[in-house]
PyMOL CGO cylinders between C-alpha atoms (Angstrom):
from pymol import cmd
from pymol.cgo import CYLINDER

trace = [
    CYLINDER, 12.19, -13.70, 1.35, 9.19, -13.11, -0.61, 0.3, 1, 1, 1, 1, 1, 1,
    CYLINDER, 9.19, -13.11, -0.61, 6.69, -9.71, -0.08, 0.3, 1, 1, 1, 1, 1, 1,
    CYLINDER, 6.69, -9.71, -0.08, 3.52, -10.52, 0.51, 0.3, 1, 1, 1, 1, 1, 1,
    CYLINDER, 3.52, -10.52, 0.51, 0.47, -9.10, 2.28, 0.3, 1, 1, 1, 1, 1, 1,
    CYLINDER, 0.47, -9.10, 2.28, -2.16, -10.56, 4.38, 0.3, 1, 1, 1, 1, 1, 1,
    CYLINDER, -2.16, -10.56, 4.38, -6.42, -9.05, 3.90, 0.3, 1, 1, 1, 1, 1, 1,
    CYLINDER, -6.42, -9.05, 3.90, -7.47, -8.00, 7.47, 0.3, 1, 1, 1, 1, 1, 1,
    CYLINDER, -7.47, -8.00, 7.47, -10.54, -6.30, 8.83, 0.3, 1, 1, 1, 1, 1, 1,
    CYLINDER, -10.54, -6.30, 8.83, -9.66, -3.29, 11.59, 0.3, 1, 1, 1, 1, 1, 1,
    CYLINDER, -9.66, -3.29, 11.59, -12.72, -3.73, 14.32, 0.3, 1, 1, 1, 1, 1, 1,
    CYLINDER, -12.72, -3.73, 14.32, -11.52, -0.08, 15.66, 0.3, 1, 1, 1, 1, 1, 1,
    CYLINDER, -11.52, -0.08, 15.66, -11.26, 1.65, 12.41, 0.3, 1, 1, 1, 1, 1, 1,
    CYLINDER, -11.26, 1.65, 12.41, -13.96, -0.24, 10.26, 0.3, 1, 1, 1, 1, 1, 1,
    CYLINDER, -13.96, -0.24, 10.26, -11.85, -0.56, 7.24, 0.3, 1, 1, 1, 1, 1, 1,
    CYLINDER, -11.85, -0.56, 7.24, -10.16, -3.94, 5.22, 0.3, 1, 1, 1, 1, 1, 1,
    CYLINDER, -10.16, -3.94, 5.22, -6.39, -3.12, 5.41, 0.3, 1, 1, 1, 1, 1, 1,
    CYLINDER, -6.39, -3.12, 5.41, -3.75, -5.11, 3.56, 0.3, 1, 1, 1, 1, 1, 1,
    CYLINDER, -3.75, -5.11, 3.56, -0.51, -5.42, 6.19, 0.3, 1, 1, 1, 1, 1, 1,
    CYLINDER, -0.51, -5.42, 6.19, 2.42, -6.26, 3.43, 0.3, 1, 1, 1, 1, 1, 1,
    CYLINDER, 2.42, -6.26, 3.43, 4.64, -8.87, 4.98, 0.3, 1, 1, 1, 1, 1, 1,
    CYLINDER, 4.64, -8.87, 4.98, 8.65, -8.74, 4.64, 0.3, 1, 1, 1, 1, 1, 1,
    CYLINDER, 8.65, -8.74, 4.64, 8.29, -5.37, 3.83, 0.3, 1, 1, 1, 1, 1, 1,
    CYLINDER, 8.29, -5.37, 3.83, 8.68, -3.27, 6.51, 0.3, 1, 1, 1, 1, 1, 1,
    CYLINDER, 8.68, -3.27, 6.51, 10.54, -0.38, 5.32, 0.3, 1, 1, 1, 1, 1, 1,
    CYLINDER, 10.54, -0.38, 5.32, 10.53, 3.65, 6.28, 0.3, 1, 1, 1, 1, 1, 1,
    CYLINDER, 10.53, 3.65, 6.28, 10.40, 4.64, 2.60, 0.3, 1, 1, 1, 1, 1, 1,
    CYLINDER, 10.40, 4.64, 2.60, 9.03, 1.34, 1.19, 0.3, 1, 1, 1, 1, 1, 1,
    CYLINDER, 9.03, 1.34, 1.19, 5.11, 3.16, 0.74, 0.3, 1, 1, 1, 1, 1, 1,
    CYLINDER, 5.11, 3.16, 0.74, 6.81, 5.81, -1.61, 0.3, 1, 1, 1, 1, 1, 1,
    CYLINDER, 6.81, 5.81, -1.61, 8.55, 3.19, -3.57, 0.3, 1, 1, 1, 1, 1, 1,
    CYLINDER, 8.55, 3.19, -3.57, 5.01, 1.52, -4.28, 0.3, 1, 1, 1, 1, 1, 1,
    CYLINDER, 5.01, 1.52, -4.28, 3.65, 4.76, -4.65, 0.3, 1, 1, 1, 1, 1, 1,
    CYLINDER, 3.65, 4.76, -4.65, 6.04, 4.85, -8.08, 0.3, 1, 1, 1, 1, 1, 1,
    CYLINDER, 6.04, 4.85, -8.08, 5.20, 1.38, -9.05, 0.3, 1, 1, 1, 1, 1, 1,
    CYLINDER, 5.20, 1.38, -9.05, 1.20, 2.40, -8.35, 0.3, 1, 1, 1, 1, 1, 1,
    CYLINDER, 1.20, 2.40, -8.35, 1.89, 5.44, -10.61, 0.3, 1, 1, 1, 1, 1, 1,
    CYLINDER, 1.89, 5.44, -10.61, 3.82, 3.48, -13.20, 0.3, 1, 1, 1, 1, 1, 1,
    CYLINDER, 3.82, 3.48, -13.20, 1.52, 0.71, -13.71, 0.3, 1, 1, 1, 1, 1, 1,
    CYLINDER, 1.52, 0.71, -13.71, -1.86, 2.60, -12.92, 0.3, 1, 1, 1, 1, 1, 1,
    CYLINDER, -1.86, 2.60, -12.92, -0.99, 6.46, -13.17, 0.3, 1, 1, 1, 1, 1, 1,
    CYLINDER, -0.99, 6.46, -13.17, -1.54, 6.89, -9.91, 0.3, 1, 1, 1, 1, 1, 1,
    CYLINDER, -1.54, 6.89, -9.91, -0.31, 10.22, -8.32, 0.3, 1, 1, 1, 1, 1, 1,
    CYLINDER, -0.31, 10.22, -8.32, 1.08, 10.88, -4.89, 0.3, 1, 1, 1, 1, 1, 1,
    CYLINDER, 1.08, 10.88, -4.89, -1.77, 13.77, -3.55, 0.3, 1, 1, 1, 1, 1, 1,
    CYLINDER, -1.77, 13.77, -3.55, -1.11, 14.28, -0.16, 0.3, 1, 1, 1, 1, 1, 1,
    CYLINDER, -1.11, 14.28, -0.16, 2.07, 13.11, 2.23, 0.3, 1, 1, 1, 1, 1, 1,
    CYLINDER, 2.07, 13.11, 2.23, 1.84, 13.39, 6.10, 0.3, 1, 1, 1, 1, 1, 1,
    CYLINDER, 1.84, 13.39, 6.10, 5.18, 12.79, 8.08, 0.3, 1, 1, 1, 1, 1, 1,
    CYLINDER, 5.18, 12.79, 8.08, 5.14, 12.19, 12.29, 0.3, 1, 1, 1, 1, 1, 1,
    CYLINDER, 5.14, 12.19, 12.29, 7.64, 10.81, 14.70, 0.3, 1, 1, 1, 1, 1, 1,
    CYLINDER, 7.64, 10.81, 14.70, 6.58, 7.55, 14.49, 0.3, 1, 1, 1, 1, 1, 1,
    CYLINDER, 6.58, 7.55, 14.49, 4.52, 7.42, 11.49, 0.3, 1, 1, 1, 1, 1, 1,
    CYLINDER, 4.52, 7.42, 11.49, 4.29, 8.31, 7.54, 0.3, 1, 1, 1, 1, 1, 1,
    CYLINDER, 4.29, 8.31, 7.54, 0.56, 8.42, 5.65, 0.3, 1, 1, 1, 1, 1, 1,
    CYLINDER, 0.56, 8.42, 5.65, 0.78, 8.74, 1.81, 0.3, 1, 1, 1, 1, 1, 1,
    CYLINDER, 0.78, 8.74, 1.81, -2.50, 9.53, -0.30, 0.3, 1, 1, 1, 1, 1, 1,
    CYLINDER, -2.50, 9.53, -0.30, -2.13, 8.04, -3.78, 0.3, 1, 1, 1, 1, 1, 1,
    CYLINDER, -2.13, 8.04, -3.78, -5.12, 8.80, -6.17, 0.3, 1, 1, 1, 1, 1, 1,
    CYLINDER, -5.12, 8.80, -6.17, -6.54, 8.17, -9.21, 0.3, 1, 1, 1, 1, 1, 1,
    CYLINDER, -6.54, 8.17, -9.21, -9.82, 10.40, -9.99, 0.3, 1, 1, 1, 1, 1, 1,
    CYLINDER, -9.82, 10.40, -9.99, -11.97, 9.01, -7.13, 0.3, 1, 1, 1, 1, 1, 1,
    CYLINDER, -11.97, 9.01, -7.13, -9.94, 6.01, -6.04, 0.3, 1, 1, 1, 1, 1, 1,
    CYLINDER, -9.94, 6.01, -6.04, -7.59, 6.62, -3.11, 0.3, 1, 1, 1, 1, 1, 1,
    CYLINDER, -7.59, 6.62, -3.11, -5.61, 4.69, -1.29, 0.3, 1, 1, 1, 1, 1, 1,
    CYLINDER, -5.61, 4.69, -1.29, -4.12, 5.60, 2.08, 0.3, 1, 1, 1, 1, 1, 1,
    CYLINDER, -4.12, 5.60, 2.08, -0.26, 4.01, 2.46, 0.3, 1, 1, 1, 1, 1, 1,
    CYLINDER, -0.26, 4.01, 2.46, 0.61, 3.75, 6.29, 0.3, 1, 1, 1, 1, 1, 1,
    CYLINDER, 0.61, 3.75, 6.29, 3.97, 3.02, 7.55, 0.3, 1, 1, 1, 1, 1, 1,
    CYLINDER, 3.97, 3.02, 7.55, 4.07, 2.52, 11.11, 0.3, 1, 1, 1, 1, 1, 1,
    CYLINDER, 4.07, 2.52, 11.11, 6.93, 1.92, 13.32, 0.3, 1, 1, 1, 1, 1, 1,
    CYLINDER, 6.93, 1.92, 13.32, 4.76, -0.39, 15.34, 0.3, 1, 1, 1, 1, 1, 1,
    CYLINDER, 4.76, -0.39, 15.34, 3.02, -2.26, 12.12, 0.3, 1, 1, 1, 1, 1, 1,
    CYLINDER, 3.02, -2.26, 12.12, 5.32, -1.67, 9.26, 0.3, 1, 1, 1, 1, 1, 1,
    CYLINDER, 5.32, -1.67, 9.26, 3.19, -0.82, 5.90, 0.3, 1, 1, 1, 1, 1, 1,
    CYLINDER, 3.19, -0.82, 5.90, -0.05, -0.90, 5.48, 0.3, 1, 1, 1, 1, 1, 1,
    CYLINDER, -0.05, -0.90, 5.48, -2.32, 0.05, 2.85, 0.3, 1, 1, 1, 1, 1, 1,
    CYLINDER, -2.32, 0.05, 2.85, -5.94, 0.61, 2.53, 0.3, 1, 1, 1, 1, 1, 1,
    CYLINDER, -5.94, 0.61, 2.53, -9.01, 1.99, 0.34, 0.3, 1, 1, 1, 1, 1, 1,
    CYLINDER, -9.01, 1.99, 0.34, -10.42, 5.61, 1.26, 0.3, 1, 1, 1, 1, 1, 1,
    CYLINDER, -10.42, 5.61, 1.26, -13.60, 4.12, 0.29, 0.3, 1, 1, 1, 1, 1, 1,
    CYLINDER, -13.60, 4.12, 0.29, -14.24, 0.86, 1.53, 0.3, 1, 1, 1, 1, 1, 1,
    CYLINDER, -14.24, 0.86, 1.53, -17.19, -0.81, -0.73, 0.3, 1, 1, 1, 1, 1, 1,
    CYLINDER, -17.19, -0.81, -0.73, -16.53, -3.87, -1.23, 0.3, 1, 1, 1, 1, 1, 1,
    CYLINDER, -16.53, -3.87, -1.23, -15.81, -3.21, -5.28, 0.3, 1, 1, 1, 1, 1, 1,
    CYLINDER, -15.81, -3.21, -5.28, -12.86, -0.66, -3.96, 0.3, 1, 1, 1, 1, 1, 1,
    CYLINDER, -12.86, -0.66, -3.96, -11.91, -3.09, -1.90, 0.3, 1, 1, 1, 1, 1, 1,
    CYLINDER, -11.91, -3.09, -1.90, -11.18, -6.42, -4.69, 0.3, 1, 1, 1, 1, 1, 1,
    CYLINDER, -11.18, -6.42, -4.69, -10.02, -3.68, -7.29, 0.3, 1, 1, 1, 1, 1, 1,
    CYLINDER, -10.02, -3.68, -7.29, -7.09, -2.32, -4.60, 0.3, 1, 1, 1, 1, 1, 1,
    CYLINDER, -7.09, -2.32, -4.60, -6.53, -6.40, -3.89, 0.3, 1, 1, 1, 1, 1, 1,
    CYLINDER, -6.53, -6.40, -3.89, -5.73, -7.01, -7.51, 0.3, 1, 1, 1, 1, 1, 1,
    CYLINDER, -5.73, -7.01, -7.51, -3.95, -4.20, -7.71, 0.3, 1, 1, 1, 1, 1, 1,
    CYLINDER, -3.95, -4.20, -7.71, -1.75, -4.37, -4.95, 0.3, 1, 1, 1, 1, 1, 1,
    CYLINDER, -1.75, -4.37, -4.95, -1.03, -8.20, -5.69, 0.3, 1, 1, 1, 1, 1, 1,
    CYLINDER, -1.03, -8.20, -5.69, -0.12, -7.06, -9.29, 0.3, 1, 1, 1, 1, 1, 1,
    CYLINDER, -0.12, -7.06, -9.29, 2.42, -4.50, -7.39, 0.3, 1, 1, 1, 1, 1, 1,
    CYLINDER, 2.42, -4.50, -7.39, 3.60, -6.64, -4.87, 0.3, 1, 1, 1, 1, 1, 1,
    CYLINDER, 3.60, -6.64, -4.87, 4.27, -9.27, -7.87, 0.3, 1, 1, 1, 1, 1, 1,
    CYLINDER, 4.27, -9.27, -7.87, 6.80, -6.48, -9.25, 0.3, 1, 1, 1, 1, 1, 1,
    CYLINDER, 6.80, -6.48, -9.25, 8.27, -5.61, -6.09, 0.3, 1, 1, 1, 1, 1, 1,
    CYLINDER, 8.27, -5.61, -6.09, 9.69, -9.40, -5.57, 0.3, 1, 1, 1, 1, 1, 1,
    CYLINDER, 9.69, -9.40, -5.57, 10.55, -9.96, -9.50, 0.3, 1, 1, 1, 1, 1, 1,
    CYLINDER, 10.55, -9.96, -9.50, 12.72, -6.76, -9.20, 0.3, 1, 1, 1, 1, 1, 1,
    CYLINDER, 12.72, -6.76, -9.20, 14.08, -7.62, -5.77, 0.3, 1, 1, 1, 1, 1, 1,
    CYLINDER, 14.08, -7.62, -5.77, 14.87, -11.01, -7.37, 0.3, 1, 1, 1, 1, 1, 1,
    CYLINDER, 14.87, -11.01, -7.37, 16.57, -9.52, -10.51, 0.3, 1, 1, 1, 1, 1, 1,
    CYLINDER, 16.57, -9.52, -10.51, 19.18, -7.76, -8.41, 0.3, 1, 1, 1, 1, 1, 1,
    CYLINDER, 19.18, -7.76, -8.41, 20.20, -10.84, -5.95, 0.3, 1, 1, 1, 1, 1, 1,
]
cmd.load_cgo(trace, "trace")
């Protein structure tokens, strides 16, 4: 199966959140934190680790980017600042990322 992501707006937290689909892993927001920092030089600033719950802060200068993994949602990821340029740029981003994620998961099947 393919990993994608699906654009959603959160009504509770006011924010455009991309929910990656087929990729619900634990660690799977530190592995796109490498392929953030290899393609974009992106660096991991802050980590949070709960019960249920892992929040990664990956920045770049001004732009950050909030990685949730959720054992209720799976992985989400989202723009610190949410104007609507932030938004498209972490869109094309991500889809870049996401492109490399299933062209290496293809390469070892």
């Amino acid at each position: 199966m393919m990993v994608s992501f699906v654009k959603s707006y959160n009504e509770g937290k006011s924010r455009v959140e991309f929910l990656l689909v087929n990729f619900d892993y634990y660690d799977g927001n530190e592995y796109l934190a490498q392929i953030f920092n290899e393609e974009y030089g992106f660096c991991v600033c802050d980590k949070y680790n709960g019960i249920w719950f892992e929040i990664i802060h990956i920045c770049l200068g001004d732009c950050i980017y909030e990685m949730l993994w959720h054992e209720d949602v799976g992985n989400v990821i989202y723009s610190i600042e949410q104007s609507q340029n932030a938004n498209d740029l972490l869109e094309e981003r991500l889809s870049k990322v996401i492109d490399i994620v299933n062209k290496r998961i293809q390469h070892k099947s």
